[in-house]
Kinemage of the C-alpha trace (Angstrom):
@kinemage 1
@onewidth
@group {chain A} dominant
@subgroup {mainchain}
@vectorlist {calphas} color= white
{ca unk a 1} P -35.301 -35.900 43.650
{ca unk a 2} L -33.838 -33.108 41.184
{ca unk a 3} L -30.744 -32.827 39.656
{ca unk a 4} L -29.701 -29.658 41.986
{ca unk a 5} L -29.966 -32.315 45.222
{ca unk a 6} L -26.918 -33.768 43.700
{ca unk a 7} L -24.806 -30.790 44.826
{ca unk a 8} L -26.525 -28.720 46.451
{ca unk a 9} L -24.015 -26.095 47.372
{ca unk a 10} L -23.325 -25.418 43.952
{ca unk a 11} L -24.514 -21.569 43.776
{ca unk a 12} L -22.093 -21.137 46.457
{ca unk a 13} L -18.906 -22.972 45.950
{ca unk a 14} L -18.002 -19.945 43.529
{ca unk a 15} L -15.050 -21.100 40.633
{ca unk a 16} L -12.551 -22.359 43.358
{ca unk a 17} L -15.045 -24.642 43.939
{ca unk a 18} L -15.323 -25.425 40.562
{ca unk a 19} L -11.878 -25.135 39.906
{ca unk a 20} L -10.933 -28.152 43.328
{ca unk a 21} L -14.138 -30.565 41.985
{ca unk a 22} L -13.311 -30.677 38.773
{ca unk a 23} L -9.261 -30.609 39.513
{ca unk a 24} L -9.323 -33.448 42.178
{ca unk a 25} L -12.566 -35.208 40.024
{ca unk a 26} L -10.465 -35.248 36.802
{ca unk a 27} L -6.832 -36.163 38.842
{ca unk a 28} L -8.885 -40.037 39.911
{ca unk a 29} L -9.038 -41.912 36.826
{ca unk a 30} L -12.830 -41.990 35.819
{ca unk a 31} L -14.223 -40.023 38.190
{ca unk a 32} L -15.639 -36.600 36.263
{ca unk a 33} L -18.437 -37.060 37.081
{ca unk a 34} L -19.166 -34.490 40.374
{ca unk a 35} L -17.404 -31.588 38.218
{ca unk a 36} L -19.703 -32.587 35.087
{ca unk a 37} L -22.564 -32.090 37.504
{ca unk a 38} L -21.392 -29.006 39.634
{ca unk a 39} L -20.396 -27.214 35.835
{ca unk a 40} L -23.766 -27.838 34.387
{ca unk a 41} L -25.347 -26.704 37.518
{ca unk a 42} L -23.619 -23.459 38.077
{ca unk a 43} L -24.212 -22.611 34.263
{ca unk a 44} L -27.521 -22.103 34.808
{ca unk a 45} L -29.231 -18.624 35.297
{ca unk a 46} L -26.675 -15.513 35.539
{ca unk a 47} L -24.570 -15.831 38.442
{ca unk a 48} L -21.762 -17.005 37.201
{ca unk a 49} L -20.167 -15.925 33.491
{ca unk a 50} L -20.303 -18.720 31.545
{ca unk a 51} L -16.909 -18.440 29.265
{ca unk a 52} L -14.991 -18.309 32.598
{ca unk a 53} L -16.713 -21.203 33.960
{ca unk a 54} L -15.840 -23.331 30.632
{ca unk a 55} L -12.178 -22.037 30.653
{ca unk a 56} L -12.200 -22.917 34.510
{ca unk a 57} L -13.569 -26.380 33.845
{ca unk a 58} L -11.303 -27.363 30.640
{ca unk a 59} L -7.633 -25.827 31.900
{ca unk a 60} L -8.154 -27.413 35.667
{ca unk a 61} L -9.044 -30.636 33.894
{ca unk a 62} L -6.412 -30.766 31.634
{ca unk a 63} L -3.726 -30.049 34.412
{ca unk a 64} L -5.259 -33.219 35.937
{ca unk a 65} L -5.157 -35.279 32.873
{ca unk a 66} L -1.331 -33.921 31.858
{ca unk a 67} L -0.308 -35.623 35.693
{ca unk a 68} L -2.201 -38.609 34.790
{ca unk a 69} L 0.005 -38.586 31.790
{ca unk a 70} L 3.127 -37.763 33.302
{ca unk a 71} L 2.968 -40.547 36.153
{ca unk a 72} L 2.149 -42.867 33.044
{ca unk a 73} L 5.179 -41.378 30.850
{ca unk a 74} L 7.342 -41.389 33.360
{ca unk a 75} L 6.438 -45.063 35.215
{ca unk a 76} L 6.349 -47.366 32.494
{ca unk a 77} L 8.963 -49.070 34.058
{ca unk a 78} L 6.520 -50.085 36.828
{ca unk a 79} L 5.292 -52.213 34.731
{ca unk a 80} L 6.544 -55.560 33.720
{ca unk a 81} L 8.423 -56.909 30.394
{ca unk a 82} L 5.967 -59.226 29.768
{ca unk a 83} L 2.640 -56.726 30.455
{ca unk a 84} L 4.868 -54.358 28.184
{ca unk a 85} L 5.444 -56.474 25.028
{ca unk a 86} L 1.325 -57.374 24.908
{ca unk a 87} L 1.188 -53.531 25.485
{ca unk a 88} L 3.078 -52.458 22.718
{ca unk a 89} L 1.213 -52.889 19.375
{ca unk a 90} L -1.756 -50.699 21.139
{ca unk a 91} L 0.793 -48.075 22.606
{ca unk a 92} L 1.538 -47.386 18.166
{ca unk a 93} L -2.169 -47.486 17.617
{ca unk a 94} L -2.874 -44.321 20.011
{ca unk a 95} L 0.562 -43.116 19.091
{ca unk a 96} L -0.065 -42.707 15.372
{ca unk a 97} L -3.438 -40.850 16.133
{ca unk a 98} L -1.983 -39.106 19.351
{ca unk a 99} L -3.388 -35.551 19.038
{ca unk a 100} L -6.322 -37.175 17.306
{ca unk a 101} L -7.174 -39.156 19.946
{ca unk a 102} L -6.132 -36.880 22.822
{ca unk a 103} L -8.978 -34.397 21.317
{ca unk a 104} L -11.709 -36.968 20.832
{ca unk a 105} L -11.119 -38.760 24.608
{ca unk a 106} L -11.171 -35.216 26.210
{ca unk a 107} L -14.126 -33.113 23.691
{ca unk a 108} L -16.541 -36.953 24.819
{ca unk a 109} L -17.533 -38.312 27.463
{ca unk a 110} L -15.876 -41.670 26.785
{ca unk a 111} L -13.707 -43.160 30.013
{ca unk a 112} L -10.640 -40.415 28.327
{ca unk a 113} L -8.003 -42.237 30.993
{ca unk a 114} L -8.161 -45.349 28.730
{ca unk a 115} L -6.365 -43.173 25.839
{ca unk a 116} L -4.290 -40.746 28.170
{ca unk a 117} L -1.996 -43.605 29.540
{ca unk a 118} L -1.162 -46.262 26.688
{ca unk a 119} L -0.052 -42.624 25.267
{ca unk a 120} L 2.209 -41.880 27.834
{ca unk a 121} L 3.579 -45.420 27.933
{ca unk a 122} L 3.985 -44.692 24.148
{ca unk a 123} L 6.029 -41.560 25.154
{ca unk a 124} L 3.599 -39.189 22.850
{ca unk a 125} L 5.139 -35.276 22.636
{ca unk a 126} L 4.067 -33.738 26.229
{ca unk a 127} L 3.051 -30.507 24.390
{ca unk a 128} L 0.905 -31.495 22.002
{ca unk a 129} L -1.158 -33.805 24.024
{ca unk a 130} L -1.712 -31.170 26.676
{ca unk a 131} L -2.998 -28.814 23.781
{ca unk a 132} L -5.258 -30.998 21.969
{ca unk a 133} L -6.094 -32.557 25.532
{ca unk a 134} L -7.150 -29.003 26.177
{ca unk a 135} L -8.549 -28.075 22.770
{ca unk a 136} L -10.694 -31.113 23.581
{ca unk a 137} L -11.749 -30.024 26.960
{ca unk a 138} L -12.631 -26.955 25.775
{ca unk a 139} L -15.508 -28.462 23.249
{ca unk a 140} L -17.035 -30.662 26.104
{ca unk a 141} L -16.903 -27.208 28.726
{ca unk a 142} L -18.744 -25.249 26.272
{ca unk a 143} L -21.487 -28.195 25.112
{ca unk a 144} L -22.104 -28.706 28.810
{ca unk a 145} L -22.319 -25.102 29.513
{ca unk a 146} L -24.745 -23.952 27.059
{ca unk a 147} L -27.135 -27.280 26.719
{ca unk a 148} L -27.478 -26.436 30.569
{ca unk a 149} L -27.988 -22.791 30.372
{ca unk a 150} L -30.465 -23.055 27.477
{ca unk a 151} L -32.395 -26.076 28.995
{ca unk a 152} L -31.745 -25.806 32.553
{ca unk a 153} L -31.156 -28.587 34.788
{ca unk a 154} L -34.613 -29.675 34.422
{ca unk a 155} L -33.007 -31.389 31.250
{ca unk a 156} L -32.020 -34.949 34.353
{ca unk a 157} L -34.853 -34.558 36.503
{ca unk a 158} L -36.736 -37.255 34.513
{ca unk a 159} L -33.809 -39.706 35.197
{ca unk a 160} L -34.058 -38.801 38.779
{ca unk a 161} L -37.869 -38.709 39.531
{ca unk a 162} L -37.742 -42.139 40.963
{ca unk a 163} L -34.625 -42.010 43.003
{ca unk a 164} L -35.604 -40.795 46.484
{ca unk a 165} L -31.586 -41.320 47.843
{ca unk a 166} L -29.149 -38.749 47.140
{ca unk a 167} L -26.752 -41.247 48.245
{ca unk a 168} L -27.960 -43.903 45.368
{ca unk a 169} L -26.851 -41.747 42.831
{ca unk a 170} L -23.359 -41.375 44.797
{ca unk a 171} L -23.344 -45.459 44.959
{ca unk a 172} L -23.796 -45.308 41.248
{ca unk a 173} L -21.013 -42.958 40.820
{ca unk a 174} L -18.473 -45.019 42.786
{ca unk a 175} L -19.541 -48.322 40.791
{ca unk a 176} L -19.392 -47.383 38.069
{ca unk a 177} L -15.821 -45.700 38.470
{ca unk a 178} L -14.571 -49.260 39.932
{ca unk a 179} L -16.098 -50.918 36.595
{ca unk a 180} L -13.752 -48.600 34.696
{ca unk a 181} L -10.977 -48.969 36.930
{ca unk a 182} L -11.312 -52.252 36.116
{ca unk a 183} L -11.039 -51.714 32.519
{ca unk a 184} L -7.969 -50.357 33.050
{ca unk a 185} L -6.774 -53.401 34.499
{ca unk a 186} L -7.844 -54.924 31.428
{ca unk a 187} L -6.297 -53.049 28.993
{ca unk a 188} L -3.096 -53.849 30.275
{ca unk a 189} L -3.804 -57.701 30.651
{ca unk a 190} L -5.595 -58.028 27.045
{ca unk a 191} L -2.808 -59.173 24.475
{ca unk a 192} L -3.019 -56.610 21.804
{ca unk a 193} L -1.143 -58.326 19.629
{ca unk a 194} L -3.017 -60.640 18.469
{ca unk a 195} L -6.102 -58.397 18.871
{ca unk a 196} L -4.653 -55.313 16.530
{ca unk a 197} L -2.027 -57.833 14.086
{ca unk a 198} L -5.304 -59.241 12.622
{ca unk a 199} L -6.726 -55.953 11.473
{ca unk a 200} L -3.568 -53.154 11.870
{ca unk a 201} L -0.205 -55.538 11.381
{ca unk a 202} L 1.790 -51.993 11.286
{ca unk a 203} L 1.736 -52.138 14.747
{ca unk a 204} L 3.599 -55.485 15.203
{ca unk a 205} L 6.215 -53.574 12.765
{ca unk a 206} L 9.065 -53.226 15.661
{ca unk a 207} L 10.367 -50.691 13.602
{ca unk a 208} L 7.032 -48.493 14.704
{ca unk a 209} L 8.209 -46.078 17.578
């Protein structure tokens, strides 16, 4: 199998297509995949201008992430006292480093949702997480873009010469999005305060908003 089985309507979904994948793809926690794949595909050859595609890609995923943010911002009171408290020294750590770690979770590939919402349970300045959120985006867009339009998407068909299933890649895709589900889960169960006092006390300091 190649890596244009994957989606194979992507010459033809044009960038509302690309524009609903990656939205909807970015808006599920973990799940950015399909728009990773359906961006790298349509960046190769000419049929499609490749700074659009990138400003496409990076804007309609950081519209996704800002909700993700917002629902986090605004329902921290979802969450218990006691899931709170072991929460806190962690929400300071991403705090501090907010537009730091905004850029570097959205310009990697790293599972970004892990640093979105501890910052919007930290209440972190809407504005400038949405800007280095999109700075961020930006980066990964254009490194996606051009390694795919220079290469081609030749660049995954070794990893998929043995997998004769579309839909095993698909099964992949869903696993691996409940692992880091998961991980979410654990975040908010792990008690960060004696995980972070050993290393960064500052963020017992209740003083720290």
């Amino acid at each position: 199998m190649d890596f244009a089985s994957l989606i194979p309507f992507s010459t033809e979904v044009g960038y509302l297509g690309l524009a609903l994948v990656n939205f909807f793809g970015s808006l599920i926690p973990f799940i950015p995949l399909p728009g990773f794949i359906l961006l790298a595909s349509m960046s190769v050859g000419e049929q499609y201008n490749l700074h659009a595609l990138a400003l496409i890609s990076a804007l309609t995923a950081t519209v996704a992430k800002q909700i993700i943010f917002y629902l986090s911002y605004h329902g921290r009171r979802i969450i218990n006292e006691k899931t709170r408290t072991r929460m806190r020294p962690f929400e300071r750590l991403v705090k501090r480093y907010g537009a730091a770690a905004a850029f570097v979770a959205a310009a990697t590939p790293i599972p970004d949702d892990l640093i979105y919402i501890p910052l919007g349970l930290a209440k972190y300045n809407p504005k400038r997480f949405f800007l280095a959120t999109l700075s961020g985006k930006i980066v990964l867009s254009y490194c996606i873009i051009l390694i795919s339009h220079s290469v081609g998407v030749s660049l995954l068909d070794p990893f998929l010469e043995d997998v004769t299933d579309v839909n095993t890649v698909y099964i992949g895709i869903i696993i691996f999005s409940a692992i880091m589900t998961l991980s979410i889960v654990l975040v908010l169960k792990l008690d960060w305060r004696r995980i972070l006092g050993r290393f960064v006390p500052w963020t017992l300091d209740e003083n720290n908003k």
